[in-house]
C-alpha positions as CSV (number, residue, x, y, z in Angstrom):
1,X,31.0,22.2,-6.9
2,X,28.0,23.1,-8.9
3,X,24.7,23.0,-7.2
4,X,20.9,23.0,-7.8
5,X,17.4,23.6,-6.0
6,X,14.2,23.4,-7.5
7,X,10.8,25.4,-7.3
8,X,7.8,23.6,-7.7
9,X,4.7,26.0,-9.1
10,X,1.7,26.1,-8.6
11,X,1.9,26.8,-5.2
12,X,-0.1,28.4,-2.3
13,X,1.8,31.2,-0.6
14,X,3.0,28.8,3.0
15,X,4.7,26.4,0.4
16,X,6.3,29.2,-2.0
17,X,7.4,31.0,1.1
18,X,9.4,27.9,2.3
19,X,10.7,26.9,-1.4
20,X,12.4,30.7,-1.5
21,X,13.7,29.9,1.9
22,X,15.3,26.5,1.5
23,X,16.3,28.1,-2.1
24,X,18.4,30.8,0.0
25,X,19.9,27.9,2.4
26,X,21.4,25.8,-0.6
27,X,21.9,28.8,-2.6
28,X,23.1,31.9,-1.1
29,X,20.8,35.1,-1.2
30,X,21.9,35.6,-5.0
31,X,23.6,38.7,-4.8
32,X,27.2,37.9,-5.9
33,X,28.6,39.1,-8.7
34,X,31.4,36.4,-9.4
35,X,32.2,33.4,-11.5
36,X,29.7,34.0,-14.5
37,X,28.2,36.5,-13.1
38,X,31.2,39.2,-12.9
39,X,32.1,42.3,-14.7
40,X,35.0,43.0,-16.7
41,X,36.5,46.5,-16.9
42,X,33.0,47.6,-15.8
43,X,31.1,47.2,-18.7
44,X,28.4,45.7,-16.7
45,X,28.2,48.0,-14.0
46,X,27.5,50.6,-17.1
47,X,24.7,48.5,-18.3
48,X,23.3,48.4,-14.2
49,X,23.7,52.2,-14.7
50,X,22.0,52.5,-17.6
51,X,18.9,50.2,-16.2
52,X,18.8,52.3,-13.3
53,X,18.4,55.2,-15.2
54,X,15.6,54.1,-17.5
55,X,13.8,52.7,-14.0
56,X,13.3,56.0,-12.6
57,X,12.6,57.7,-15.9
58,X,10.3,55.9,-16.4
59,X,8.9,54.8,-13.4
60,X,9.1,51.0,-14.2
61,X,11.0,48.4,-11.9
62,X,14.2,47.4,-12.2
63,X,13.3,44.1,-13.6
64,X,11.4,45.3,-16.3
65,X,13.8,48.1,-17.2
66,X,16.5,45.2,-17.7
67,X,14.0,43.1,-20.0
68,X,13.5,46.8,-22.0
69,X,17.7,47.3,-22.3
70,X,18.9,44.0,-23.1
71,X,16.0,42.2,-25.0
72,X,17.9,41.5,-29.0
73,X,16.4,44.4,-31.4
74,X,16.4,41.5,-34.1
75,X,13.7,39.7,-32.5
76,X,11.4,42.3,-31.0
77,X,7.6,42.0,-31.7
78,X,5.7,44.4,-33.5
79,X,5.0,47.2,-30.6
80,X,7.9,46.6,-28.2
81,X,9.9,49.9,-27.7
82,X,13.6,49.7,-28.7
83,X,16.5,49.7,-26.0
84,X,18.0,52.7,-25.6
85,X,21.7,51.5,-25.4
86,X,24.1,53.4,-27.5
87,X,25.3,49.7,-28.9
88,X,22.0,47.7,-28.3
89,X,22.3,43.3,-28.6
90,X,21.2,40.9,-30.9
91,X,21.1,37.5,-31.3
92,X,23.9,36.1,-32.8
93,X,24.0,34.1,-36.4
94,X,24.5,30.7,-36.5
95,X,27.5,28.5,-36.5
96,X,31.1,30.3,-37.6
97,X,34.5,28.9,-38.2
98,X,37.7,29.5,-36.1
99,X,38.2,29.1,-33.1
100,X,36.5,31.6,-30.9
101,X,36.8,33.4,-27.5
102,X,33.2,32.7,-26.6
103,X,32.4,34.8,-23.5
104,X,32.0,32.7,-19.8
105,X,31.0,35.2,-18.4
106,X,28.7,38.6,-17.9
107,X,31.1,41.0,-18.5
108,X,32.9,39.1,-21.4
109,X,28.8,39.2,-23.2
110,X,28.7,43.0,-22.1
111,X,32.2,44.3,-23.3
112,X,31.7,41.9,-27.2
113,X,33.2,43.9,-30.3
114,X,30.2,45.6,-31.8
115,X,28.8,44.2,-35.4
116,X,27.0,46.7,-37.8
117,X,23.2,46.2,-37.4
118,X,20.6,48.2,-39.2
119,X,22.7,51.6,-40.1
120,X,24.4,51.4,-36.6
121,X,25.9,48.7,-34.3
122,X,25.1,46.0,-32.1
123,X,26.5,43.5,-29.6
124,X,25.9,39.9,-30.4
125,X,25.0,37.4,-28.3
126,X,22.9,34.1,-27.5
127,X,20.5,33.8,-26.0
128,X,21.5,32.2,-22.5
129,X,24.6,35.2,-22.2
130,X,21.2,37.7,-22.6
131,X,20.1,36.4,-19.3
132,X,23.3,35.9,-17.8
133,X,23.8,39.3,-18.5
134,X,20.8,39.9,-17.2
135,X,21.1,38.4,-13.6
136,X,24.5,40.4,-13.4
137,X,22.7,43.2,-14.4
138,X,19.9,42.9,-11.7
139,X,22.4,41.7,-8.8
140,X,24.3,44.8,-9.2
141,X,21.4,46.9,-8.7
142,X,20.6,44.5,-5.1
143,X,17.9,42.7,-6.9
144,X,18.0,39.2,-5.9
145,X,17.8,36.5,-8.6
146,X,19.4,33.7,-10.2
147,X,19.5,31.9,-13.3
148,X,17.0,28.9,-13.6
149,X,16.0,26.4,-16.5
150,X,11.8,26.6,-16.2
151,X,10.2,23.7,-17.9
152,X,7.0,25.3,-19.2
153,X,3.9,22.8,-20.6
154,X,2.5,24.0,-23.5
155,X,-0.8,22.0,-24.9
156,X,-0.4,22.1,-28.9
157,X,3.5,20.9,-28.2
158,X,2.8,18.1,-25.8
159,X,0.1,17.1,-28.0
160,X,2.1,16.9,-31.0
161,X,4.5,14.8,-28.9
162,X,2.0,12.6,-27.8
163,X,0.4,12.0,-31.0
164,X,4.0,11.0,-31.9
165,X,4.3,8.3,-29.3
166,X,6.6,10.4,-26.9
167,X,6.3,12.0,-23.6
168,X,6.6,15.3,-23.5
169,X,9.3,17.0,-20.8
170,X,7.7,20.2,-21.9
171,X,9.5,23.3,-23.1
172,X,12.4,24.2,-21.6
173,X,13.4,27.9,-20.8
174,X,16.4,29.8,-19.8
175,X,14.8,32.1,-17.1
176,X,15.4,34.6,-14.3
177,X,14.2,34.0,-11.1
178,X,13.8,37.2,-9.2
179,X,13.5,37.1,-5.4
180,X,11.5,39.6,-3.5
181,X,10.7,38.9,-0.2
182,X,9.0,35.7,0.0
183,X,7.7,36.1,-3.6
184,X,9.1,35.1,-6.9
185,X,8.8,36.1,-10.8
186,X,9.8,34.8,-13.6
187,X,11.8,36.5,-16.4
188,X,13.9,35.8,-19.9
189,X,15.3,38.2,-22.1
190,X,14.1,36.6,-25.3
191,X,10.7,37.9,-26.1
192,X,9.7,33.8,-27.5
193,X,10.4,32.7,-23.9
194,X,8.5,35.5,-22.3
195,X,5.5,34.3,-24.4
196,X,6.2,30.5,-23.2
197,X,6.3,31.9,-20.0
198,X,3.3,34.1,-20.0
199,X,0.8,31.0,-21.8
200,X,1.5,28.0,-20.4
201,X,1.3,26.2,-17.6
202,X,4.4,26.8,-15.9
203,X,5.6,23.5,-13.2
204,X,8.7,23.4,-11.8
205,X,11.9,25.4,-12.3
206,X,16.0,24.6,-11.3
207,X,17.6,27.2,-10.1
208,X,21.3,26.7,-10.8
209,X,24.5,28.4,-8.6
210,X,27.6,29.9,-10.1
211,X,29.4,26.4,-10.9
212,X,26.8,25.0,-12.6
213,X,25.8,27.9,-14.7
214,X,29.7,27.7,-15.3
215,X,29.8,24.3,-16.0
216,X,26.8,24.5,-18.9
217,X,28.3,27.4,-20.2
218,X,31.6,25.1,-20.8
219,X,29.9,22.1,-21.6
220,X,27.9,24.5,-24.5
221,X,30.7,26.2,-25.6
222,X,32.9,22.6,-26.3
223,X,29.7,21.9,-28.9
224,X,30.0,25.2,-30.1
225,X,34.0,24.8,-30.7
226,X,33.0,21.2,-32.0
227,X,30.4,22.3,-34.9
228,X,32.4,25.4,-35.8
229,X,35.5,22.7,-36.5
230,X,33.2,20.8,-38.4
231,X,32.4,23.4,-40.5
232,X,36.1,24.5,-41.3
233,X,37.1,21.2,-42.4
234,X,34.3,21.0,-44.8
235,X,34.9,24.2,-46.2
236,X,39.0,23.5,-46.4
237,X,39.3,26.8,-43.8
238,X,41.9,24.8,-41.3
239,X,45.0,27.7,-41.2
240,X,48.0,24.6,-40.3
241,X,48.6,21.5,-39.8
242,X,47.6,20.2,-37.0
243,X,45.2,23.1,-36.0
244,X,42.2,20.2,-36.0
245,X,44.2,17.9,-33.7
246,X,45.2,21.2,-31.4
247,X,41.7,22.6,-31.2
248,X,40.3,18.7,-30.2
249,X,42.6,18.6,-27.7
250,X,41.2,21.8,-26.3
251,X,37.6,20.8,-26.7
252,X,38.5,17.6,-24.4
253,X,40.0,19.6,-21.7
254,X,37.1,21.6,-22.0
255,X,34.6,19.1,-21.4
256,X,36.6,17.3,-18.2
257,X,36.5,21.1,-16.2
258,X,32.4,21.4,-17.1
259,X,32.2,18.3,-16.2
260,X,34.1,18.5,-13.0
261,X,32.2,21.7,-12.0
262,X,28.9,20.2,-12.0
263,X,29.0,16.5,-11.4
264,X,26.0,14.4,-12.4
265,X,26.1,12.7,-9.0
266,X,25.5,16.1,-7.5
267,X,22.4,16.5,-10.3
268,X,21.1,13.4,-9.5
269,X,21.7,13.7,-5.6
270,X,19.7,17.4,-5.5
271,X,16.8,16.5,-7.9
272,X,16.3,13.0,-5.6
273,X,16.2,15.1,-2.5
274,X,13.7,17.5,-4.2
275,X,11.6,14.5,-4.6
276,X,11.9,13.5,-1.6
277,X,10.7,17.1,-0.4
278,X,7.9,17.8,-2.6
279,X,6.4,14.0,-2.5
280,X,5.4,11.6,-5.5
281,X,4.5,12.4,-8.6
282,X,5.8,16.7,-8.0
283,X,8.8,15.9,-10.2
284,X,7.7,13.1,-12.4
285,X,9.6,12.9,-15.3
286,X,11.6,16.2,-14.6
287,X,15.7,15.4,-15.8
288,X,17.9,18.1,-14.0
289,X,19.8,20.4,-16.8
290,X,23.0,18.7,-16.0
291,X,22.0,15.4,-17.6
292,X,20.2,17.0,-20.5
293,X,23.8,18.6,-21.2
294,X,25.3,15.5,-20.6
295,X,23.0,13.3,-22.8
296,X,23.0,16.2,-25.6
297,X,26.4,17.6,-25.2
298,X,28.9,15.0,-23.5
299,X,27.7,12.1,-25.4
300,X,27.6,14.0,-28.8
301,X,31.1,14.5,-28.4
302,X,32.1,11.6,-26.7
303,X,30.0,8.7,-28.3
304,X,32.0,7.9,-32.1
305,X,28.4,7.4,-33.5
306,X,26.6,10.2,-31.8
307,X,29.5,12.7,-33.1
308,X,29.5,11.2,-36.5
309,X,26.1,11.8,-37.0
310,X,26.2,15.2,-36.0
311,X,29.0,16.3,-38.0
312,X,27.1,14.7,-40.7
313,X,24.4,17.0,-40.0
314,X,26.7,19.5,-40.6
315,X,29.1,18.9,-43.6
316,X,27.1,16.4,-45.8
317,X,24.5,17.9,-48.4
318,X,20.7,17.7,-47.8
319,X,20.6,15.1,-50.2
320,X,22.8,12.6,-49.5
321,X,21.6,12.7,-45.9
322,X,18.0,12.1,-47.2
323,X,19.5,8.9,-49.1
324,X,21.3,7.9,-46.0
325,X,18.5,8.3,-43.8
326,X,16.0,6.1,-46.2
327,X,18.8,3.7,-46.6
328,X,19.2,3.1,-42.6
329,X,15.0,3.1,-42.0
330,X,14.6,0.6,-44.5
331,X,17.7,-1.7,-43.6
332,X,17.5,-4.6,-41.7
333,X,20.2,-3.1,-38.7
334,X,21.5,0.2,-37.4
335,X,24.7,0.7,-39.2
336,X,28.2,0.8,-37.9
337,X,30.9,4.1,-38.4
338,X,32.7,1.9,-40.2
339,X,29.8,0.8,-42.5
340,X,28.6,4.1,-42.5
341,X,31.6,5.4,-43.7
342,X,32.2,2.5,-46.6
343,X,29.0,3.3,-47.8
344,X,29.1,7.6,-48.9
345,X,33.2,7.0,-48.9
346,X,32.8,7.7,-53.3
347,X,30.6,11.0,-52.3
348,X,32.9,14.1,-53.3
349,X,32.3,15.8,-49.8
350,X,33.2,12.1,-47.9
351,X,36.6,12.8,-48.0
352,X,36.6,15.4,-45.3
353,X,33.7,14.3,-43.0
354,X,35.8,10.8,-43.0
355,X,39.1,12.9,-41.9
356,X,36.9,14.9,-39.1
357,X,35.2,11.4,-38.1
358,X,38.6,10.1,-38.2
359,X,40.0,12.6,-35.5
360,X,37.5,12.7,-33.1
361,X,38.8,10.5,-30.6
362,X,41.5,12.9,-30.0
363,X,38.5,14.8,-27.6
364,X,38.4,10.8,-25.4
365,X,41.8,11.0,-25.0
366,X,42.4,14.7,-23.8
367,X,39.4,14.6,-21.3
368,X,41.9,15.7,-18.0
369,X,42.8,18.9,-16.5
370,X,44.7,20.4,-19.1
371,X,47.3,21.7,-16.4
372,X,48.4,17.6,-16.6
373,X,48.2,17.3,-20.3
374,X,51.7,15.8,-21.5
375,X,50.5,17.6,-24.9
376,X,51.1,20.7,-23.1
């Protein structure tokens, strides 16, 4: 079942030193390459040899030779030198049709089909499967790390969110933690993530074991399968009949095993017994990952108004969702699907959003192990 620990920074050196080791008791030592972390047909243990050679080349660490092979050449800043893979990465496009075989794990990112980039070719991937990668990457070469979601206060942003009337949970950051000794650092692959990491004030991060990273990257990919559905039925791209209902059923199954590898009792249960170890006020207002996904992913998907609205997002034009949108802030109550639907049902592009809408309890009803689905 997944798990969680949490690091609370800053820290003088007593307290960090018995963080890492209470990390290491609920955690392992973060070493293992399996679940999310393991290779497939070697292609990550090519990367690790790769890093390895560029670390003694160039006389850098390990760490940094990693953050120099897998950082995406389409977002490097002016000055940063290239990675010297034969077929570098990138960061993906946005959302696609179809339904894809997005990768769960580091060697499903590290052996993608190549895409022609800038005269030559390149791997695609997101941005969380960079630092997946990453930690496989850096596990097989003994270094010991694990992935971790740092929540990073920046003062402009919090500012802006407090000007706003919110409170700000800060920025939150796919990271690295890399263990050495009884001594930590922080790392992402993504060069905007380095800088949130390098100028801000950085407070606590979760550290997440092999279920849980498994059960986000589920959870994630469900939303992914969700939007990329949307878009198809807008655009007329289904290939049969019944493909919509098929790939619903799917996404519900889906959901139940990300849920079921990382409960939000368990979330709820390790964050409270952080709390409890760090004192009042260390943790305040710090959600754990899990119930971020949950309230972002599980209840999109899940809630018939929630998903509504964001296949709306996707498949209505710009302007009849401005017209919507001044229509519900200047009526008297929140509108129902059903008046939501009677309103834009005359809009040419209505038909299909109200077909999508129309199916999406297909996802409730499929939410079980798909091994005792009597859909087969």
């Amino acid at each position: 079942m997944g798990k969680s620990a949490y690091l609370f920074t800053p820290a003088k050196h007593r307290s960090v030193h018995a963080q890492l080791r209470k990390l290491r008791d609920d955690l392992g030592q973060g070493l293992r390459l399996e679940g999310p972390f393991s290779d497939n047909d070697g292609a990550v243990a090519d990367i690790a040899t790769h890093v390895r050679a560029v670390s003694l080349f160039s006389r850098i660490s390990p760490i940094d030779a990693t953050a120099l092979t897998l950082r995406p050449q389409n977002r490097l800043p002016e000055g940063l030198r290239p990675s010297l893979l034969k077929m570098p990465f990138i960061l993906e496009p946005g959302q696609e049709g179809g339904w894809r075989n997005y990768p769960e794990s580091a060697g499903g990112v590290a052996s993608r089909s190549g895409v022609e980039y800038n005269g030559g070719w390149a791997r695609p991937a997101g941005a969380s499967e960079l630092n997946i990668l990453a930690v496989a990457v850096l596990r097989a070469l003994d270094v010991e790390c694990h992935l971790s979601r740092a929540v990073c206060h920046v003062p402009e942003i919090d500012e802006r969110i407090t000007r706003a009337g919110g409170i700000s949970a800060g920025v939150l950051v796919p990271a690295i933690t890399c263990i050495s000794g009884s001594e930590s650092r922080m790392l992402s692959i993504v060069p905007e993530h380095m800088a949130y990491l390098g100028n801000s004030s950085l407070t606590s991060f979760e550290v997440l074991d092999s279920d849980a990273v498994l059960s986000v990257i589920k959870l994630r990919n469900t939303l992914r399968h969700a939007k990329a559905l949307m878009l198809d039925v807008a655009r007329h791209e289904e290939r049969f009949d019944g493909e919509r209902s098929l790939r619903f059923i799917r996404m519900g199954h889906m959901l139940h095993e990300g849920m079921t590898l990382w409960t939000m009792r368990d979330a709820k249960a390790d964050l409270a017994s952080a709390r409890g170890i760090f004192g009042p006020g260390k943790l305040e207002g710090v959600m754990s990952f899990r119930e971020m996904i949950g309230r972002d992913v599980v209840r999109t998907l899940t809630n018939p108004v929630a998903h509504a609205r964001s296949a709306a997002s996707l498949m209505l034009p710009k302007e009849l969702l401005r017209r919507l949108g001044d229509y519900a802030q200047n009526g008297s109550r929140i509108l129902t699907v059903s008046e939501f639907l009677d309103m834009i049902s005359k809009e040419p592009a209505m038909a299909m959003f109200g077909e999508y809408v129309l199916s999406t309890p297909i996802i409730n009803e499929h939410m079980h192990a798909a091994s005792t689905c009597v859909a087969g």
